[in-house]
C-alpha positions as CSV (number, residue, x, y, z in Angstrom):
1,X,0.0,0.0,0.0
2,X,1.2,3.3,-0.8
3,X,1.6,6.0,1.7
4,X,-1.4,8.1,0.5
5,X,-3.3,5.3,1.2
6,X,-1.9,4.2,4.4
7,X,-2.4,7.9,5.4
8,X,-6.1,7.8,4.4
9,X,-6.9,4.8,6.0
10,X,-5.5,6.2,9.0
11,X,-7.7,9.2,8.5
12,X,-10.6,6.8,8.1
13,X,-9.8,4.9,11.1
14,X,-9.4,7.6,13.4
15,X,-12.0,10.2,11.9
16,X,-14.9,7.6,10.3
17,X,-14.4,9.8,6.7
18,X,-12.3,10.0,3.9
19,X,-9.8,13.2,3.9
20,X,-10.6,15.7,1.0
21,X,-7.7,15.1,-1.2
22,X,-8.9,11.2,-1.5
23,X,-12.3,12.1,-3.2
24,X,-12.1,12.2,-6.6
25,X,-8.6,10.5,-6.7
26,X,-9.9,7.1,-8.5
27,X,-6.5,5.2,-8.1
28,X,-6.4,6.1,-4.1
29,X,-10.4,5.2,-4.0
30,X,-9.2,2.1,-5.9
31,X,-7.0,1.2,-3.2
32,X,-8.9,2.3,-0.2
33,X,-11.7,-0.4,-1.8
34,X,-9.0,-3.1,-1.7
35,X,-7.9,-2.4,1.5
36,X,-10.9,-2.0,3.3
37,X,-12.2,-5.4,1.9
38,X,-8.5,-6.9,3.4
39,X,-9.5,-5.2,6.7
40,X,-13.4,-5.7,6.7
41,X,-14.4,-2.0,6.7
42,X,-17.6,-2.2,5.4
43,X,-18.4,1.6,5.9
44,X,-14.8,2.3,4.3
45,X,-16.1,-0.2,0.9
46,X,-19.1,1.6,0.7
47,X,-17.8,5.1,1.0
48,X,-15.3,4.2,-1.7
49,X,-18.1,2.9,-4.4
50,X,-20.3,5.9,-3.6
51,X,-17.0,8.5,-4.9
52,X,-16.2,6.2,-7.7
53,X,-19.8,6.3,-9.3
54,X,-20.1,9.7,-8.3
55,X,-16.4,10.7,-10.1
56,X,-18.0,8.5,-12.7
57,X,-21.0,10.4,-13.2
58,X,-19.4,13.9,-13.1
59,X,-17.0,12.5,-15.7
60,X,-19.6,11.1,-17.9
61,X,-22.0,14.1,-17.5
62,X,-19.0,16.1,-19.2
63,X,-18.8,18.9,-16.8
64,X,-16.4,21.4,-14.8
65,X,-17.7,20.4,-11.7
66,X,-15.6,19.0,-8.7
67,X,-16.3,17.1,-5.9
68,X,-13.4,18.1,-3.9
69,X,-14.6,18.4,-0.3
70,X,-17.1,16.1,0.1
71,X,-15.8,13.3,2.6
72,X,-18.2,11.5,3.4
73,X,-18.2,13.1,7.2
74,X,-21.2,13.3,9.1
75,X,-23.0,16.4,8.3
76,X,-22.5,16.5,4.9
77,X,-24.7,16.1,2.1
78,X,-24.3,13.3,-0.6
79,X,-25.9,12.4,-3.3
80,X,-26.6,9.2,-2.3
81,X,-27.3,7.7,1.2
82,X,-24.8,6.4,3.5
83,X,-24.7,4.7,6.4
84,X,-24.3,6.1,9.8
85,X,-20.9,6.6,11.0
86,X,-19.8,4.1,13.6
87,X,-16.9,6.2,15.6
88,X,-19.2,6.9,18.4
89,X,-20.6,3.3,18.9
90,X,-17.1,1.9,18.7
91,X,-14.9,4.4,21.1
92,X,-18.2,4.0,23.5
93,X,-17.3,-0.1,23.8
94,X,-13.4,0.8,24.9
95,X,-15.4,2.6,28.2
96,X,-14.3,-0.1,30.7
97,X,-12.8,-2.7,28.3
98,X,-9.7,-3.8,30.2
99,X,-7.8,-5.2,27.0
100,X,-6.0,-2.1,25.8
101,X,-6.4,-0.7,29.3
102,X,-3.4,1.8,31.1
103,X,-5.7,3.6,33.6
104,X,-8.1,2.9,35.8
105,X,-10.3,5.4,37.5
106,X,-11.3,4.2,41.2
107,X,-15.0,5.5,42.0
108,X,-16.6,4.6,45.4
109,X,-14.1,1.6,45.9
110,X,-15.1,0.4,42.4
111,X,-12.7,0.6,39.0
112,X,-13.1,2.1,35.7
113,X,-10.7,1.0,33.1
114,X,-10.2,3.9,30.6
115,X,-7.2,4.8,28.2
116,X,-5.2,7.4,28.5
117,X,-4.2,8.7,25.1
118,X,-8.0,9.0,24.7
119,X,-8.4,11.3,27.6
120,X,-5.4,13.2,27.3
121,X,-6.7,13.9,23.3
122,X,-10.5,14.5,24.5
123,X,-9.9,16.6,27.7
124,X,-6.8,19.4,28.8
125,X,-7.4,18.4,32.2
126,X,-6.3,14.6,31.9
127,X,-3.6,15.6,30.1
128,X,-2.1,17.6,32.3
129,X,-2.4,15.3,35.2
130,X,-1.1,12.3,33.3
131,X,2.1,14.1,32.1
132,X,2.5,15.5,35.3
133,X,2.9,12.1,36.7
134,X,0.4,11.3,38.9
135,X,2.4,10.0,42.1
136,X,0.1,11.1,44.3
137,X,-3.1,8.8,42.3
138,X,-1.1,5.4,42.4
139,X,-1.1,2.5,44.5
140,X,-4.1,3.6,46.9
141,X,-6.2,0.4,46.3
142,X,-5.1,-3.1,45.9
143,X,-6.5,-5.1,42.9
144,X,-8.4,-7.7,45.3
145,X,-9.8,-4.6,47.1
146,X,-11.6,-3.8,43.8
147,X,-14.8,-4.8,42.2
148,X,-13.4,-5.1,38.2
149,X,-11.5,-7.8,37.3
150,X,-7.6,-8.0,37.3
151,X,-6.3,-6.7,34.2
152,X,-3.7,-9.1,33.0
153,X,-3.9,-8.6,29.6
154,X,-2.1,-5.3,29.7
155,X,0.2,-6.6,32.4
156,X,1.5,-9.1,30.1
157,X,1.9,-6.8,27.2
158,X,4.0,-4.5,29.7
159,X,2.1,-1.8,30.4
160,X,2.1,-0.2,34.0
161,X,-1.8,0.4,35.3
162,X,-2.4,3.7,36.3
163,X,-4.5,3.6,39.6
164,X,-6.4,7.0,39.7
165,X,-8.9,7.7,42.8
166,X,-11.4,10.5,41.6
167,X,-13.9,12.1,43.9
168,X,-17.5,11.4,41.6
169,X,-19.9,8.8,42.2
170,X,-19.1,5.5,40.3
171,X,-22.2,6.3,37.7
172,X,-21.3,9.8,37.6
173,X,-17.8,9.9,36.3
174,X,-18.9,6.6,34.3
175,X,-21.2,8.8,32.5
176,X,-18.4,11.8,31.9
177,X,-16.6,8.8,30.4
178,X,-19.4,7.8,27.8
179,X,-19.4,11.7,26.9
180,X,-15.4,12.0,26.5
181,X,-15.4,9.0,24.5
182,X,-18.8,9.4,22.3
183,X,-19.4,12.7,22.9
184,X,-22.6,12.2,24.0
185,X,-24.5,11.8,27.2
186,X,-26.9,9.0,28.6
187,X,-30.6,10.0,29.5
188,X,-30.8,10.5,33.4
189,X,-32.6,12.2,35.5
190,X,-32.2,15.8,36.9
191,X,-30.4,14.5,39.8
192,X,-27.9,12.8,36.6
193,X,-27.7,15.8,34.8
194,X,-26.8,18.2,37.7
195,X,-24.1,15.6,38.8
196,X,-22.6,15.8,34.8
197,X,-22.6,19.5,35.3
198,X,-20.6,19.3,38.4
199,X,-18.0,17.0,36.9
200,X,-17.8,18.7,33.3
201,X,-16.8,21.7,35.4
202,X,-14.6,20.2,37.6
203,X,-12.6,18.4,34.6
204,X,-12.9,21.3,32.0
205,X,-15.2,19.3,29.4
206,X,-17.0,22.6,28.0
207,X,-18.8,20.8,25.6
208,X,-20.5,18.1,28.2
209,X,-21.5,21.1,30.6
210,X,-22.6,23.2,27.4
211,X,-25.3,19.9,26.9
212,X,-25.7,19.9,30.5
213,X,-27.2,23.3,30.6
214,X,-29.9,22.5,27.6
215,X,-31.0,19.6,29.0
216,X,-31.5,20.9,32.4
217,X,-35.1,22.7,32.2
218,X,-36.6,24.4,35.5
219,X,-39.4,22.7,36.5
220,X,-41.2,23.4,40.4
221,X,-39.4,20.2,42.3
222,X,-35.9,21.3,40.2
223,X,-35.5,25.0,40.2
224,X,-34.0,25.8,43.6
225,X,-31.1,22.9,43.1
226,X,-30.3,24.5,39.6
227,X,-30.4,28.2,41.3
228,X,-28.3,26.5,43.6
229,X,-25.8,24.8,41.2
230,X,-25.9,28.1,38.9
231,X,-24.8,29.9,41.9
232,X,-21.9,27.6,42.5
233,X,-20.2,27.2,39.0
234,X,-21.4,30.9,37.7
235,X,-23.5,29.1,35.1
236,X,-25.5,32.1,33.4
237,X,-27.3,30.3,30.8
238,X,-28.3,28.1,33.7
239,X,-29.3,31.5,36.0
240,X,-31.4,32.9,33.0
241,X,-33.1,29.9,32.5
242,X,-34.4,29.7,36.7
243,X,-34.5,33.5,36.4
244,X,-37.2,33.1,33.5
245,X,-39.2,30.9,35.2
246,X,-39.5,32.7,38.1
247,X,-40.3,35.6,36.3
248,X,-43.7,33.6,35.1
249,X,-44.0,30.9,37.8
250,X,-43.1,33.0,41.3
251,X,-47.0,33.5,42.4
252,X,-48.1,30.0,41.5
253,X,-44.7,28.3,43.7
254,X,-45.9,31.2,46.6
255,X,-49.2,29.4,46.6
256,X,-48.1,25.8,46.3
257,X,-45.3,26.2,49.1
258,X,-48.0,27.4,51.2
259,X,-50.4,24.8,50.6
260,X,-48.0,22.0,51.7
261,X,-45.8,23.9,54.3
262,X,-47.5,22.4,57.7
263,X,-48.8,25.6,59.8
264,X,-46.6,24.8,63.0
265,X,-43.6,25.1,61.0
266,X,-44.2,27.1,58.2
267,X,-41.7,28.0,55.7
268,X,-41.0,31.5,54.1
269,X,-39.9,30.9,50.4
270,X,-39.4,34.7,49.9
271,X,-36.8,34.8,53.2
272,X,-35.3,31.9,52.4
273,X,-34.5,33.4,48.6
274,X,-33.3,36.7,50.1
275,X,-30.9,35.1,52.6
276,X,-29.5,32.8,50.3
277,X,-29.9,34.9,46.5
278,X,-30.4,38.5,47.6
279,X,-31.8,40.4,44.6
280,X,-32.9,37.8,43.0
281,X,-36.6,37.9,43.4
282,X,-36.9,42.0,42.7
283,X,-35.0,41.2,40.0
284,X,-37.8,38.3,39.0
285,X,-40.0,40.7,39.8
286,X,-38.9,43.6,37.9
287,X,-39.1,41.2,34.6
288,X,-42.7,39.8,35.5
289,X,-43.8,43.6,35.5
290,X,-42.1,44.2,32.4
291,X,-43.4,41.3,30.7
292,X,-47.3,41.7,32.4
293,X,-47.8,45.4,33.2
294,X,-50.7,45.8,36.0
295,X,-53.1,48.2,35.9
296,X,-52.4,51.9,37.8
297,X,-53.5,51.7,41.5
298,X,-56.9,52.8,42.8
299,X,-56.1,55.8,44.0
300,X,-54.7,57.0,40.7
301,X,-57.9,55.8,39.0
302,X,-60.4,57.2,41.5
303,X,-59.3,60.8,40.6
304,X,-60.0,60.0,37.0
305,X,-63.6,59.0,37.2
306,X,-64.5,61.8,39.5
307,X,-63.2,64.1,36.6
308,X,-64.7,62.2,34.4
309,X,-68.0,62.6,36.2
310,X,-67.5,66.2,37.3
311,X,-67.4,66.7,33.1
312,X,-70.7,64.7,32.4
313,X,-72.1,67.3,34.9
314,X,-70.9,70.3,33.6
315,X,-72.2,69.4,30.2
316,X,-75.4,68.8,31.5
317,X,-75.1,72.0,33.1
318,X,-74.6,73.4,29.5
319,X,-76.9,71.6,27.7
320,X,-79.3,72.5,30.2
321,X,-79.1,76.4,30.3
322,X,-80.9,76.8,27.1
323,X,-84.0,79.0,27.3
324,X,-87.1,76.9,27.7
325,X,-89.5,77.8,25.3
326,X,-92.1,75.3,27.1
327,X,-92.3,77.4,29.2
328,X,-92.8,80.4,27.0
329,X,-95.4,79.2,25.3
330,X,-97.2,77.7,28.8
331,X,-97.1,81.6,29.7
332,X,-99.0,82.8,26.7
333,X,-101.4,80.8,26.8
334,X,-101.8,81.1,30.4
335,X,-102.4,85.0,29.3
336,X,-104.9,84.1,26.6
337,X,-106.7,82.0,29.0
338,X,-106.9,84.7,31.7
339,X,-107.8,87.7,29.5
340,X,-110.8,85.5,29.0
341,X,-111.5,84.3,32.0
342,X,-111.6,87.9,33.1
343,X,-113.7,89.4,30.0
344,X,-116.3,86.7,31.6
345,X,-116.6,86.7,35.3
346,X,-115.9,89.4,37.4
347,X,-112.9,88.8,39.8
348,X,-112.6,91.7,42.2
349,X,-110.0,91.7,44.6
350,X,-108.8,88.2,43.6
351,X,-106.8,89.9,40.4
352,X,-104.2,91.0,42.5
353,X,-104.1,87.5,44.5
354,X,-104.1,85.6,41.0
355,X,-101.6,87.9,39.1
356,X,-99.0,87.6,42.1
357,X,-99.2,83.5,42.0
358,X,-99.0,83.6,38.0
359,X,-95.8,85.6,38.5
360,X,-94.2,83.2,41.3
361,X,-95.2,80.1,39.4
362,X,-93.1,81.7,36.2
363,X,-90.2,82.3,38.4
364,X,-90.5,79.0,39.8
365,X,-91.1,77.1,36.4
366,X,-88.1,79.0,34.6
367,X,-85.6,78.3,37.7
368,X,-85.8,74.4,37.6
369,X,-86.0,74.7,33.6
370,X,-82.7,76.5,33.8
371,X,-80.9,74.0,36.0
């Protein structure tokens, strides 16, 4: 095998695609085919036949295009479909596997067999402390005081085991394993998720803690442990997140806390927030009235209706004031009627008594019309 081939094999091996200067190259595809039938790569064989019928098509379709940059990588498109890349699934079986074994991680009294140029690759925290030596990790357990089987296998090819004791919970750093190795992480629970958080701060693993903080969600049993843990490792995404729901959640977990706080010993969730996050509920708070403006207090709304009232009156007031002409026209004919009246029957001193009452009724009439 040439050493263009040798070197994109390698590439393949270690990266599950084909580098760019192999596509389009039909000899080196040639070869790569050969090779990966010697080796059993079935992902390799078909990667190979999908650029050699694609170069073939280009070529026969007689055109300028190129196909340089296409590797068959995850993520990229193709024109036909592949199958999925096995990298993950195959790093994530080495978690563990004693074979090819030079560290082992001691959790809770129990072993983790892991591999260092993995770690030292995947995380800048591992590979400080393995080329830093490590005396003070080594020789703390005995192999029968463990719960994972002896590792021979790289005893007899040699290699020195690496005894590492690590602070985590056997699951947890097991599961920060998984994510070095696969880069992904396990479904767990909140109670998982906030323990990955912890570790992918204390190692440095930015991506795991990024993935951490979207899978974490606020919920009501949840949000005071992820204020908490927030608080502890300066997470702001995290904060924002609890902040949020607080902002449209606070009055309902008020309510709730109340209702199953026992009434000899209650509980003050609002003292309890101040003393431990001060500022955090005004600024909660401050965002809720932002978000949901109330309406203006009552005793800036009371001064508005009585204006509003006062106005009604004064333009009934005006309205009103007009001159009543009912009554105009009541007064005329009270006239005609008593010119007649008078014509007919003699009054006598009861003209004076009549014409005084006439003139007060008028007066009286025309007030209340005017008001």
């Amino acid at each position: 095998m040439q050493r263009d081939s040798a070197r994109a094999l390698l590439v393949f091996l270690y990266t599950d695609g084909l580098p760019d200067y192999a596509v389009g190259d039909v000899p080196l595809l040639g070869s790569l085919r050969r090779a990966a039938t010697t080796f059993r790569l079935p992902r390799l064989a078909l990667l190979c036949d999908t650029f050699l019928r694609l170069v073939a098509t280009v070529h026969a379709a007689d055109t300028n295009t190129t196909i340089h940059g296409i590797s068959g990588r995850e993520g990229l498109a193709l024109p036909w479909e592949l199958p999925p890349p096995t990298l993950a699934r195959d790093l994530g079986s080495l978690v563990g596997d004693t074979e090819f074994a030079d560290v082992r991680f001691i959790a809770e009294g129990r072993a983790i067999a892991a591999h260092r140029f993995v770690l030292e690759n995947r995380c800048e925290y591992f590979k400080a402390m393995f080329r830093s030596g490590m005396s003070e990790g080594q020789g703390l357990y005995e192999e029968s005081d463990l719960d994972s089987q002896p590792t021979s296998q790289s005893r007899r090819r040699g290699k020195e085991m690496l005894d590492v004791v690590v602070p985590d919970s056997f699951v947890g750093f097991l599961r920060l394993l998984i994510f070095i190795y696969t880069s992904t992480l396990p479904d767990g629970s909140d109670g998982a998720l906030l323990e990955d958080l912890m570790a992918a701060d204390r190692y440095g693993v930015t991506d795991m803690r990024q993935m951490c903080e979207s899978m974490l969600a606020p919920s009501p049993q949840n949000w005071q442990d992820l204020l908490r843990a927030a608080d502890l490792l300066s997470c702001q995404p995290l904060s924002l997140q609890v902040l949020a729901y607080l902002r449209d959640n606070y009055p309902h977990l008020v309510r709730e806390e109340n209702k199953t706080n026992d009434a000899e010993d209650p509980s003050n969730i609002e003292a309890e927030m101040c003393v431990e996050f001060p500022g955090l509920l005004e600024r909660a708070q401050l965002l809720r009235r932002a978000q949901n403006p109330s309406q203006p207090p009552k005793w800036l709304i009371k001064p508005s209706e009585s204006e509003s009232e006062e106005s009604k009156m004064l333009q009934r007031k005006k309205t009103s004031r007009a001159f009543p002409i009912w009554a105009l026209l009541l007064a005329l004919a009270s006239m005609v009627v008593y010119q007649y009246v008078s014509s007919v029957i003699v009054l006598g001193p009861l003209i004076y008594i009549i014409n005084i009452s006439a003139v007060m009724v008028g007066f009286v009439v025309v007030y209340y019309s005017l008001q």
